[in-house]
C-alpha positions in Angstrom: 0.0 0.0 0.0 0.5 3.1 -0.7 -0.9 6.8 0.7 -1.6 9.7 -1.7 -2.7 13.3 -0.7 -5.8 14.9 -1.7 -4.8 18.6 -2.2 -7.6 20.1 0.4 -5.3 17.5 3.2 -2.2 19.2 2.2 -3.9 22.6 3.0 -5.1 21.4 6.3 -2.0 19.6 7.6 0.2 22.8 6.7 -2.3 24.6 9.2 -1.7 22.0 11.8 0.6 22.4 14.6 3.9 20.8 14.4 3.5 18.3 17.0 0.4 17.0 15.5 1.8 16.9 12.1 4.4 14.4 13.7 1.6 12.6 15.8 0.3 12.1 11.8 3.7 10.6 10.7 3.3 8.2 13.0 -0.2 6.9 12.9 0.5 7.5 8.8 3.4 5.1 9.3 1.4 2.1 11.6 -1.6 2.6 8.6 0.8 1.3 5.8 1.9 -1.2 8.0 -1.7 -2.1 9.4 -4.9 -0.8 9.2 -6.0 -2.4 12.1 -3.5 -1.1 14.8 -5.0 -0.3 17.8 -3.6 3.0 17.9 -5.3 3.7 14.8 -9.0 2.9 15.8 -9.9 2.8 12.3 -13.3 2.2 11.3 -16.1 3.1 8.1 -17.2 6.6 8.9 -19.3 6.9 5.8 -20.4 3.2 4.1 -21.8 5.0 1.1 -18.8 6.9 -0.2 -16.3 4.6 1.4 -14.4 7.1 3.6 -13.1 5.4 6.6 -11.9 7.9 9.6 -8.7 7.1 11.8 -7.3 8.8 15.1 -4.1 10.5 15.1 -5.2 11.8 19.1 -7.8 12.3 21.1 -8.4 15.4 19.6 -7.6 15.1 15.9 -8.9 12.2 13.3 -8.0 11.9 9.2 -10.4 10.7 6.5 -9.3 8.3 3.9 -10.7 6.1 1.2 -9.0 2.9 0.2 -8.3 2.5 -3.9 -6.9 -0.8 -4.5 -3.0 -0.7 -3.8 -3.5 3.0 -2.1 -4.5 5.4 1.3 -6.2 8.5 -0.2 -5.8 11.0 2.4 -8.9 13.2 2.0 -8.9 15.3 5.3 -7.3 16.0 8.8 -9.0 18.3 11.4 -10.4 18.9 15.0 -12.5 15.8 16.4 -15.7 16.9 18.5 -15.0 15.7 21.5 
């Protein structure tokens, strides 16, 4: 696998704070190894449109959708706690 950045993500990580935008790295890092680390708490956010919605902290989660051999990162922001 493979990730690949939707332009609106790279707008919205630049705007993130440096220590989350390593939290990111990391969790980033344990997703191409496995999707199901429990770090990760992946899970389908939205069946329809295939977008599944993983933790990088309590307070901040990023959107993907899987496309055969690749992560497309579609956002990162705030979670509502």
């Amino acid at each position: 696998m493979r990730t690949e950045f939707e332009p609106h993500f790279e707008r919205q990580f630049a705007k993130l704070p440096l220590v989350i935008q390593k939290k990111f790295q990391k969790q980033a890092a344990y997703l191409l190894h496995d999707l199901r680390h429990p770090s990760l708490r992946a899970k389908k956010y939205d069946e329809i449109r295939g977008i599944w919605q993983a933790r990088v902290d309590d307070h901040y989660r990023f959107y993907f959708r899987i496309d055969s051999d690749r992560y497309v990162l579609l956002t990162i922001r705030r979670h509502k706690d």
